[in-house]
mmCIF file as gemmi writes it, N, C-alpha and C atoms, coordinates in Angstrom:
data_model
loop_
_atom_site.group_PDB
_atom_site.id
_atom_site.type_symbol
_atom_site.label_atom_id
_atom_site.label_alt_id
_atom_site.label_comp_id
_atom_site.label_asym_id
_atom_site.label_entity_id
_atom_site.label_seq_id
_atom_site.pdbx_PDB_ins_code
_atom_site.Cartn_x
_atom_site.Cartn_y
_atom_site.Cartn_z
_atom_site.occupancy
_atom_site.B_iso_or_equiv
_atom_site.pdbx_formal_charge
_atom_site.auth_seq_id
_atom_site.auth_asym_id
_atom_site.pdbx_PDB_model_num
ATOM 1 N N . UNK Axp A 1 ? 31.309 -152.578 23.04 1 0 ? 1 A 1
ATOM 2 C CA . UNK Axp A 1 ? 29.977 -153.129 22.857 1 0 ? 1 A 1
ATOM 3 C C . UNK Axp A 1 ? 29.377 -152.469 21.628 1 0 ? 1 A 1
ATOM 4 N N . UNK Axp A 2 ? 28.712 -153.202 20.826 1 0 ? 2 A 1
ATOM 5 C CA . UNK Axp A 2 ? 28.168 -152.492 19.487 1 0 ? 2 A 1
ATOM 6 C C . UNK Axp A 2 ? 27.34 -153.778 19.187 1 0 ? 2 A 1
ATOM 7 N N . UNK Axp A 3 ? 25.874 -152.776 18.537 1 0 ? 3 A 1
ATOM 8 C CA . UNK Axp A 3 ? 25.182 -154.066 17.591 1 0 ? 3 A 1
ATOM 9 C C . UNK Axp A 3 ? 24.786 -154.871 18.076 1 0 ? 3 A 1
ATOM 10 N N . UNK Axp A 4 ? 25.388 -156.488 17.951 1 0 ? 4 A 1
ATOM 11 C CA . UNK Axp A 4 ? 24.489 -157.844 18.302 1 0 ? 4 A 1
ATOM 12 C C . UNK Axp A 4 ? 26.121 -158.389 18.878 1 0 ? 4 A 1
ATOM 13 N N . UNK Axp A 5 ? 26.209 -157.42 19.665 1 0 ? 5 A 1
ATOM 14 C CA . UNK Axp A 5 ? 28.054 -158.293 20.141 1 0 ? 5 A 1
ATOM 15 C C . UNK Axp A 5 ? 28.08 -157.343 21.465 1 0 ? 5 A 1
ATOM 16 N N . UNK Axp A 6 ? 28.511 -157.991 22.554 1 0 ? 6 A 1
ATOM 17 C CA . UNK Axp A 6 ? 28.897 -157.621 23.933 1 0 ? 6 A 1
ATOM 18 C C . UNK Axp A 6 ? 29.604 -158.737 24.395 1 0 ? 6 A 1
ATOM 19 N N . UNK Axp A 7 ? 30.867 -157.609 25.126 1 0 ? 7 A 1
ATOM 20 C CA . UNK Axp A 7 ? 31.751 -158.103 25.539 1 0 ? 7 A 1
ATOM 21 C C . UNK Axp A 7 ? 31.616 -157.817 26.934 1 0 ? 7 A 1
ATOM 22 N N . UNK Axp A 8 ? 31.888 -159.151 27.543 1 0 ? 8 A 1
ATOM 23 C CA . UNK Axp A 8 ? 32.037 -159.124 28.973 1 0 ? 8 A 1
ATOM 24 C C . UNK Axp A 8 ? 33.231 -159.689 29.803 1 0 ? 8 A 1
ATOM 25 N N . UNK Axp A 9 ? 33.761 -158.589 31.277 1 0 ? 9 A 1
ATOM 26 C CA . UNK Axp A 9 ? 34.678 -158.765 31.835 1 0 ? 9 A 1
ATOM 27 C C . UNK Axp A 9 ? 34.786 -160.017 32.927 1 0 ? 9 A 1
ATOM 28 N N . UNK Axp A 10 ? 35.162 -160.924 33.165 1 0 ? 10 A 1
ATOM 29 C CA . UNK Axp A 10 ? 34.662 -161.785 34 1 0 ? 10 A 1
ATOM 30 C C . UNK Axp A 10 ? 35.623 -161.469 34.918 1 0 ? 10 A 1
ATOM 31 N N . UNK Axp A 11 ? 36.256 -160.812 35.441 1 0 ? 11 A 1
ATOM 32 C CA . UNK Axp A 11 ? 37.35 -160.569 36.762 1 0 ? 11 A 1
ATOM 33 C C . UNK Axp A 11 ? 36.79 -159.494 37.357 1 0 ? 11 A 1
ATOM 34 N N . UNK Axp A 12 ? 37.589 -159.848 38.304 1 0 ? 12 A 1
ATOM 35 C CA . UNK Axp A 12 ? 36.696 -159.04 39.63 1 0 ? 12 A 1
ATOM 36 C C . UNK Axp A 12 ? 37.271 -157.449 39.299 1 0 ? 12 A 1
ATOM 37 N N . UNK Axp A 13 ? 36.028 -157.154 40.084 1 0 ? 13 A 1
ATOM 38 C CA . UNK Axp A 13 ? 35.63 -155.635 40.278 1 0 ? 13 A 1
ATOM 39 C C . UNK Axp A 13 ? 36.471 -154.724 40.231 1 0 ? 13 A 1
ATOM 40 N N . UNK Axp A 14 ? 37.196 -154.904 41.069 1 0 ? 14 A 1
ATOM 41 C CA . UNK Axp A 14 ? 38.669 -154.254 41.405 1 0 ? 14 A 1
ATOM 42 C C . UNK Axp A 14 ? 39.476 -154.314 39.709 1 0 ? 14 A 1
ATOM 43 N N . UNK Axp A 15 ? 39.718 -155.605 39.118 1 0 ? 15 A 1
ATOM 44 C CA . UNK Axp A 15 ? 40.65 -155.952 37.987 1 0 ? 15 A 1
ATOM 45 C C . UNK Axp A 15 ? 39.942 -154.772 37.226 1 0 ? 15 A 1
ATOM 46 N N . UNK Axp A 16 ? 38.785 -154.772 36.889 1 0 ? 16 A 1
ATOM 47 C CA . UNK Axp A 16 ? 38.031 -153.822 35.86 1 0 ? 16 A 1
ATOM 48 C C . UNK Axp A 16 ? 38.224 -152.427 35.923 1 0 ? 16 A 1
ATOM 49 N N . UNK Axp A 17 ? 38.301 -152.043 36.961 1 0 ? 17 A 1
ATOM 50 C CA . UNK Axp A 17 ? 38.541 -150.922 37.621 1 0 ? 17 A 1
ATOM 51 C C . UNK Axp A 17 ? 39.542 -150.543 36.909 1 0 ? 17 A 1
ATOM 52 N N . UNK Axp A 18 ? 41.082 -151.503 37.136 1 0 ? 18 A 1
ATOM 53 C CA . UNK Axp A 18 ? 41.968 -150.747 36.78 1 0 ? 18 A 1
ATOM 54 C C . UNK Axp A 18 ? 42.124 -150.796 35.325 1 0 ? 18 A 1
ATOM 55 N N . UNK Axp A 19 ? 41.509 -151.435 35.012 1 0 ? 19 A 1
ATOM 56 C CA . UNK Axp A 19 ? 41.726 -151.21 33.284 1 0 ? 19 A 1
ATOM 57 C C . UNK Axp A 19 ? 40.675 -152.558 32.406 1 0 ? 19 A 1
ATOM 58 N N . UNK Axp A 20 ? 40.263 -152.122 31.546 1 0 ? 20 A 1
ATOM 59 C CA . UNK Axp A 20 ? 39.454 -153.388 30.757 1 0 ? 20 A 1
ATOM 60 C C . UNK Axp A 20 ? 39.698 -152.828 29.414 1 0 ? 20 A 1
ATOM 61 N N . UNK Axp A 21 ? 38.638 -153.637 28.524 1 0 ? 21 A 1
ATOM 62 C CA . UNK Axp A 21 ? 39.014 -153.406 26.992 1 0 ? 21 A 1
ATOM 63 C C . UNK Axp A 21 ? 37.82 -152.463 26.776 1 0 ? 21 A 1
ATOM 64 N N . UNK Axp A 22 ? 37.794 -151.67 26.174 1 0 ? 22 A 1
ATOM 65 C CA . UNK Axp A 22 ? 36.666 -150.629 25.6 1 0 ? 22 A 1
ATOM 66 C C . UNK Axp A 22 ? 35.652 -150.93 25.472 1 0 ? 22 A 1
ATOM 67 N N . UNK Axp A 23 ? 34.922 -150.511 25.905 1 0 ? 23 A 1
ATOM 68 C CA . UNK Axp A 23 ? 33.21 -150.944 25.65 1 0 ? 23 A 1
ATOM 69 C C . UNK Axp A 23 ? 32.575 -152.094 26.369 1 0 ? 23 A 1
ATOM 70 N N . UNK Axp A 24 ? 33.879 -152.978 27.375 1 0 ? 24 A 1
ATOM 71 C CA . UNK Axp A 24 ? 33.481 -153.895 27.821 1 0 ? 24 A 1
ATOM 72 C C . UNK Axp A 24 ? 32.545 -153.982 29.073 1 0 ? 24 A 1
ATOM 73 N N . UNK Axp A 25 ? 31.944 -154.552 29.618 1 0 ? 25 A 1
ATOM 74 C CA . UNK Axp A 25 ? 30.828 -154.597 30.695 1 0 ? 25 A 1
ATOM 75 C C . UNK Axp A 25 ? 31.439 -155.472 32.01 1 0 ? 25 A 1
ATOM 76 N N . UNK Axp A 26 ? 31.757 -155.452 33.657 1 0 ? 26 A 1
ATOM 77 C CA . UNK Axp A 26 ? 31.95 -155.76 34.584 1 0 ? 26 A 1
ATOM 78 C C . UNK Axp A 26 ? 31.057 -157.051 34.66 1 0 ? 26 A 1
ATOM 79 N N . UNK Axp A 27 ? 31.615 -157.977 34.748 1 0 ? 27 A 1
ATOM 80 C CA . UNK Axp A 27 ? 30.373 -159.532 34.556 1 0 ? 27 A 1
ATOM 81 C C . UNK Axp A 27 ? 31.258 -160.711 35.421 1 0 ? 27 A 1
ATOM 82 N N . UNK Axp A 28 ? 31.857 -160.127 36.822 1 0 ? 28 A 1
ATOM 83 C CA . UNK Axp A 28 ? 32.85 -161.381 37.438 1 0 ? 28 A 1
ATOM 84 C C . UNK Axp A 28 ? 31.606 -162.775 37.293 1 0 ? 28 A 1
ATOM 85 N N . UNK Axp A 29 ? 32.306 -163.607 36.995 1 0 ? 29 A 1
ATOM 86 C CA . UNK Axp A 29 ? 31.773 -165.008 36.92 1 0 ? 29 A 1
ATOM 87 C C . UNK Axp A 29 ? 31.182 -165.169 38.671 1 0 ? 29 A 1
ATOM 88 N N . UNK Axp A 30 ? 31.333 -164.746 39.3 1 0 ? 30 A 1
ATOM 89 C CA . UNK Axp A 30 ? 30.719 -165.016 40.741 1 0 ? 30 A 1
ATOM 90 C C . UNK Axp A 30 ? 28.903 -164.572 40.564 1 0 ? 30 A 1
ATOM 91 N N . UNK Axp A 31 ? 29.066 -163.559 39.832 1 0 ? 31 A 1
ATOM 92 C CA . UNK Axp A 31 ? 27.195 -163.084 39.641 1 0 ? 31 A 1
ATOM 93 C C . UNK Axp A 31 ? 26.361 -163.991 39.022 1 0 ? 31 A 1
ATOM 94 N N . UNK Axp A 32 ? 27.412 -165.308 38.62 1 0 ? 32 A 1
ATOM 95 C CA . UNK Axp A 32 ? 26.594 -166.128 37.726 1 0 ? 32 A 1
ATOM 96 C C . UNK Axp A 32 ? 26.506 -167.391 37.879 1 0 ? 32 A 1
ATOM 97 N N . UNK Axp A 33 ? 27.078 -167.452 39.723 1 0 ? 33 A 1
ATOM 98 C CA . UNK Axp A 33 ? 26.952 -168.965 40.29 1 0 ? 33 A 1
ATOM 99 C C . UNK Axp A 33 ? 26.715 -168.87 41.615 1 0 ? 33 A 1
ATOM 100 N N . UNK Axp A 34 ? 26.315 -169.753 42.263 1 0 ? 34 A 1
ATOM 101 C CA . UNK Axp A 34 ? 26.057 -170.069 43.429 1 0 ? 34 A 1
ATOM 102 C C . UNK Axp A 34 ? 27.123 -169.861 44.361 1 0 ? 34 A 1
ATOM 103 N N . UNK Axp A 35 ? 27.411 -168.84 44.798 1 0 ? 35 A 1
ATOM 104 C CA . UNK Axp A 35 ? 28.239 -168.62 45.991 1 0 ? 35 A 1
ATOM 105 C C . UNK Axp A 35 ? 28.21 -168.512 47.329 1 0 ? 35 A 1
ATOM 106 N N . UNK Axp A 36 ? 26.806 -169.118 47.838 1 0 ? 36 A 1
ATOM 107 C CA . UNK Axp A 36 ? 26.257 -169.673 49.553 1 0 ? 36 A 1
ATOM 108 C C . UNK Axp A 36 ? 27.576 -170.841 49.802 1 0 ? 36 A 1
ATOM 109 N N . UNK Axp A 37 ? 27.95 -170.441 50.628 1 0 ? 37 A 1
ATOM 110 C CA . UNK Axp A 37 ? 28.866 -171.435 51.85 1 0 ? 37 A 1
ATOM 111 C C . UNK Axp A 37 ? 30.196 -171.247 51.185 1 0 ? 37 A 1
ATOM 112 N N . UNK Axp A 38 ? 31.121 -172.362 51.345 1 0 ? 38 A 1
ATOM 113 C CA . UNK Axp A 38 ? 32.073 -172.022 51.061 1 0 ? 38 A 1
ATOM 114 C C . UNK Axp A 38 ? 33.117 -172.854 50.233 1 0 ? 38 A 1
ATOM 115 N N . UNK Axp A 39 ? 34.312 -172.206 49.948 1 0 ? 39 A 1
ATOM 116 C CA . UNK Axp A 39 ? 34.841 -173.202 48.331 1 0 ? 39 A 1
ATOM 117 C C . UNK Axp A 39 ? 34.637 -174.303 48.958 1 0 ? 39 A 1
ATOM 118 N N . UNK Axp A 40 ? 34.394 -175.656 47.779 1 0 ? 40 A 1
ATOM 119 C CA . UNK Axp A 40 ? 34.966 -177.147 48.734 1 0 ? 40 A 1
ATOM 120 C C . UNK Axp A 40 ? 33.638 -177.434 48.868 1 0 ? 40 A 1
ATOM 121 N N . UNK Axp A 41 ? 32.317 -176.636 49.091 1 0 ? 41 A 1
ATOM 122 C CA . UNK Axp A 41 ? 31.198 -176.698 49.39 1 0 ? 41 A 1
ATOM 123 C C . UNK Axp A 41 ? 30.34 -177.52 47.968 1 0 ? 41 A 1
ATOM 124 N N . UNK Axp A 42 ? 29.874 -178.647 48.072 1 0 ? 42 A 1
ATOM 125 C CA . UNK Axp A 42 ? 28.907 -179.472 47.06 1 0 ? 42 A 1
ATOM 126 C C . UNK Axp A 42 ? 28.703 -178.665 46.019 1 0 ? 42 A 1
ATOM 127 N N . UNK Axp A 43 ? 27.806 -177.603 45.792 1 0 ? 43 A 1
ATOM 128 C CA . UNK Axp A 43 ? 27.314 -176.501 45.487 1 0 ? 43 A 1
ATOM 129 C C . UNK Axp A 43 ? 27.693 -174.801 45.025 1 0 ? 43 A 1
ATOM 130 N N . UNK Axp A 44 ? 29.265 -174.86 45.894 1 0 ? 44 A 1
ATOM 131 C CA . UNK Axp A 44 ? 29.69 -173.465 45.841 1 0 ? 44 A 1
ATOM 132 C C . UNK Axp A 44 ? 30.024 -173.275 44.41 1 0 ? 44 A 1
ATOM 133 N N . UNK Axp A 45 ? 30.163 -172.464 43.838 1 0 ? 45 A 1
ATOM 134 C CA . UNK Axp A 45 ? 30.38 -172.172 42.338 1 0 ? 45 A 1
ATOM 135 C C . UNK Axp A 45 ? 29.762 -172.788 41.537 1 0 ? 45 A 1
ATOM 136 N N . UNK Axp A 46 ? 28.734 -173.461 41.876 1 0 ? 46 A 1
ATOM 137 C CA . UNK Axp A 46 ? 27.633 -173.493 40.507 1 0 ? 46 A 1
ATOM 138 C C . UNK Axp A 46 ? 27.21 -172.657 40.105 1 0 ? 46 A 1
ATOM 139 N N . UNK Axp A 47 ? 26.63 -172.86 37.9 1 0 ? 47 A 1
ATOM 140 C CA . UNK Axp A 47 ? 26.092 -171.972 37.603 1 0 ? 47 A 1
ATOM 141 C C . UNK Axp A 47 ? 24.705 -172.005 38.664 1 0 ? 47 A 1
ATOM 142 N N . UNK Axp A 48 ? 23.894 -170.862 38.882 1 0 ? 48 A 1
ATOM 143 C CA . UNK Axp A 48 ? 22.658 -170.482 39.183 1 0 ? 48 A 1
ATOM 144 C C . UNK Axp A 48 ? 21.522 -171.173 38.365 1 0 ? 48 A 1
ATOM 145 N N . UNK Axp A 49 ? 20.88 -171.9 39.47 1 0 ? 49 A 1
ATOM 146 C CA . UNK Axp A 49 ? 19.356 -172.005 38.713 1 0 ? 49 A 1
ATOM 147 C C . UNK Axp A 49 ? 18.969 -171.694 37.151 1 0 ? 49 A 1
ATOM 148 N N . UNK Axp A 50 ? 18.287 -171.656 36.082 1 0 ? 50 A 1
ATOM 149 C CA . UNK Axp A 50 ? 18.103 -171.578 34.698 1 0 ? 50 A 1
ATOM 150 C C . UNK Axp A 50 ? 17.257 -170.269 34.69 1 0 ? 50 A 1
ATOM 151 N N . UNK Axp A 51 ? 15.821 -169.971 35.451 1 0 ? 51 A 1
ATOM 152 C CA . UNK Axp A 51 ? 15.877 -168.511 35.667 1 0 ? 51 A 1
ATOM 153 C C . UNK Axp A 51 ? 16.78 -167.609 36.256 1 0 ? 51 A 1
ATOM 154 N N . UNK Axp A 52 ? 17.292 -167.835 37.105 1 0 ? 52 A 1
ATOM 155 C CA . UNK Axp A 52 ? 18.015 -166.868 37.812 1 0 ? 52 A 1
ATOM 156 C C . UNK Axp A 52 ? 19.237 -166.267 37.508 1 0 ? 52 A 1
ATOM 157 N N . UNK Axp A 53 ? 20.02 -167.704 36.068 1 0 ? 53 A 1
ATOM 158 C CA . UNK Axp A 53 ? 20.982 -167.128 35.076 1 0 ? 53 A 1
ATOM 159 C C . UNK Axp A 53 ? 20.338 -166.371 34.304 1 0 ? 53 A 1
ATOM 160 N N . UNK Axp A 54 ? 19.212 -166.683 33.535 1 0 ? 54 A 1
ATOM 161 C CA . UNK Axp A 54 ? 18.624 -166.228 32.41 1 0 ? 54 A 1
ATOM 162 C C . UNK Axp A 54 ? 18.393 -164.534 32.579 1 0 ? 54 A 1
ATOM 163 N N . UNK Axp A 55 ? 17.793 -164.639 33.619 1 0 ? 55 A 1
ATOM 164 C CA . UNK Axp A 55 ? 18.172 -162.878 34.315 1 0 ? 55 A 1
ATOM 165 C C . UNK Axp A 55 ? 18.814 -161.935 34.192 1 0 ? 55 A 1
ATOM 166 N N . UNK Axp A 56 ? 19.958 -162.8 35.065 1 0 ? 56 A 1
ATOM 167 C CA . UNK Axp A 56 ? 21.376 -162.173 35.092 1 0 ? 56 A 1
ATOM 168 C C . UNK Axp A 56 ? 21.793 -161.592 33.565 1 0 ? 56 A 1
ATOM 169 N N . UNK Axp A 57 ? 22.192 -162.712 33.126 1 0 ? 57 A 1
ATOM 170 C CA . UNK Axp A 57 ? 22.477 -162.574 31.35 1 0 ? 57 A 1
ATOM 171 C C . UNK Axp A 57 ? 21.462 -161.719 30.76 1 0 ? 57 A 1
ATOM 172 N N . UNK Axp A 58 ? 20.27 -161.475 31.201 1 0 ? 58 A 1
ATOM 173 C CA . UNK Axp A 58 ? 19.486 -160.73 30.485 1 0 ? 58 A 1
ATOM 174 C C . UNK Axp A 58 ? 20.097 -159.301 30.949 1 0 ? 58 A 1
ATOM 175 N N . UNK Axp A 59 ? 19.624 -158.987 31.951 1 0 ? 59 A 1
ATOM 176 C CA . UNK Axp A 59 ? 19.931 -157.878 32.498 1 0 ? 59 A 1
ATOM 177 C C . UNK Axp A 59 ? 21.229 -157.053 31.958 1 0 ? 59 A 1
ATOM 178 N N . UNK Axp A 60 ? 22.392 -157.888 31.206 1 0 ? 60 A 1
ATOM 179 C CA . UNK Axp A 60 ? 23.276 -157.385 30.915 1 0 ? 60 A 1
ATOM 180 C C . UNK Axp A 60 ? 22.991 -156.984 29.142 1 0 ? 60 A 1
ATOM 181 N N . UNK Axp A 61 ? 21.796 -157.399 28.693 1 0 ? 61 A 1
ATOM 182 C CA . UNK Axp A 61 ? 21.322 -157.013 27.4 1 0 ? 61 A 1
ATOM 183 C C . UNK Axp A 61 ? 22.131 -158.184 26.341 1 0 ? 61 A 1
ATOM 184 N N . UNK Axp A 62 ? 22.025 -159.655 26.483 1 0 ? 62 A 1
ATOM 185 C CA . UNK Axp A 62 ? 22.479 -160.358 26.172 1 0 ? 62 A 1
ATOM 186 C C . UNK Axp A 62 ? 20.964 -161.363 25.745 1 0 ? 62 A 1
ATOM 187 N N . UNK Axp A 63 ? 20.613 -161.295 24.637 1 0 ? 63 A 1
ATOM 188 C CA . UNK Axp A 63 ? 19.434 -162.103 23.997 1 0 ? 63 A 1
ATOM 189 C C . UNK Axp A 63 ? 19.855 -163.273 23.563 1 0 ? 63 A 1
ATOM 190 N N . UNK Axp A 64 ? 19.227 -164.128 23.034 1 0 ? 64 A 1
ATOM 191 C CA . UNK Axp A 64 ? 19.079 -165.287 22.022 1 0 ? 64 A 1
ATOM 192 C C . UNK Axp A 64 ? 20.155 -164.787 21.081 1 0 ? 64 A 1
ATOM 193 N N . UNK Axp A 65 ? 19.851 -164.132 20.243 1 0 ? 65 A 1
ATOM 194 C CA . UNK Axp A 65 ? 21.08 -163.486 18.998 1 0 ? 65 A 1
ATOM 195 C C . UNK Axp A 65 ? 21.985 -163.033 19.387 1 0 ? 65 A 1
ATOM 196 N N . UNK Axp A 66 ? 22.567 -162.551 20.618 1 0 ? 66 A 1
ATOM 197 C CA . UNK Axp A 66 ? 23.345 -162.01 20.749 1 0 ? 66 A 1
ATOM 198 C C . UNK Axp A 66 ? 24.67 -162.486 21.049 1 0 ? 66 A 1
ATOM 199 N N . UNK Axp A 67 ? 25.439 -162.219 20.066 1 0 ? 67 A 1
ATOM 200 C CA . UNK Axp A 67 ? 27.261 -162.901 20.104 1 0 ? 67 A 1
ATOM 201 C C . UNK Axp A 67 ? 27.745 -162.226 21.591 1 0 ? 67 A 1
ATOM 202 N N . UNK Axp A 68 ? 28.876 -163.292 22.139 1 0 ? 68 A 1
ATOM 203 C CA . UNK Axp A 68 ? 29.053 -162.621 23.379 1 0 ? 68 A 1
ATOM 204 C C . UNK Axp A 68 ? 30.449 -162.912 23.213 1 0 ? 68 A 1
ATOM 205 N N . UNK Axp A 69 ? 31.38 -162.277 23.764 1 0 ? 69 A 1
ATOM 206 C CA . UNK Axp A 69 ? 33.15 -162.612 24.055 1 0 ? 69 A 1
ATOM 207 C C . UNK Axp A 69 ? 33.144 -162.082 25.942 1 0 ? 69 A 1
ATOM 208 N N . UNK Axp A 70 ? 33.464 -163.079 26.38 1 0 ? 70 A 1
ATOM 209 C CA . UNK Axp A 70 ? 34.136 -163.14 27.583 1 0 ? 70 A 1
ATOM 210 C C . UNK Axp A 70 ? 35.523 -163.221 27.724 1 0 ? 70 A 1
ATOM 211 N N . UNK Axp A 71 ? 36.338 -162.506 28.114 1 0 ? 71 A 1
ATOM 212 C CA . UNK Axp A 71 ? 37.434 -162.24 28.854 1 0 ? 71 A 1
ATOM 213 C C . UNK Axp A 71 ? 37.757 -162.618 30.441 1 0 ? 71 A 1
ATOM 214 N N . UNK Axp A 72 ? 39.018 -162.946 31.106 1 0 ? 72 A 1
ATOM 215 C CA . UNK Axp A 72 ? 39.585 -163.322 32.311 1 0 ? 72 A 1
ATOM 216 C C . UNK Axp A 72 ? 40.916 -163.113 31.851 1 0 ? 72 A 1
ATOM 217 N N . UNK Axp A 73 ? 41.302 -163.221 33.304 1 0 ? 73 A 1
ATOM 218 C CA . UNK Axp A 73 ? 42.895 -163.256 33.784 1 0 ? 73 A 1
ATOM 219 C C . UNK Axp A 73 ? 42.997 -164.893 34.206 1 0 ? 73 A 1
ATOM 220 N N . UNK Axp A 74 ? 44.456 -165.277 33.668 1 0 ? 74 A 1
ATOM 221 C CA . UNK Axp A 74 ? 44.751 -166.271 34.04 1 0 ? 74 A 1
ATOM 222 C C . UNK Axp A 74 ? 45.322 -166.611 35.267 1 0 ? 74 A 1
């Protein structure tokens, strides 16, 4: 992480744990969707509401300007 650039981990907790890329930030894609009920569910894995992303993403120090790289496992 440096500057106007953050990198975020989108795999779970555990994956990060055992290893990520330097400077990178814990960000599983689950913190950033609707996960009430269950897979298969209308709703399950949507992004979140427009405040309630905006938050999230904030909270991780991610502005308007700010370049972002996301990472996953395939």
């Amino acid at each position: 992480r440096g500057g106007d650039v953050v990198v975020l981990d989108a795999r779970s907790v555990k994956e990060y744990a055992a290893g990520h890329v330097d400077g990178a930030l814990s960000a599983p894609w689950q913190s950033f969707a609707n996960m009430a009920g269950k897979p298969g569910n209308a709703s399950w894995g949507t992004l979140l509401p427009a405040d309630k992303l905006g938050a999230a993403i904030g909270a991780l120090g991610i502005g308007r300007s700010t370049r972002v790289l996301v990472y996953a496992s395939s």
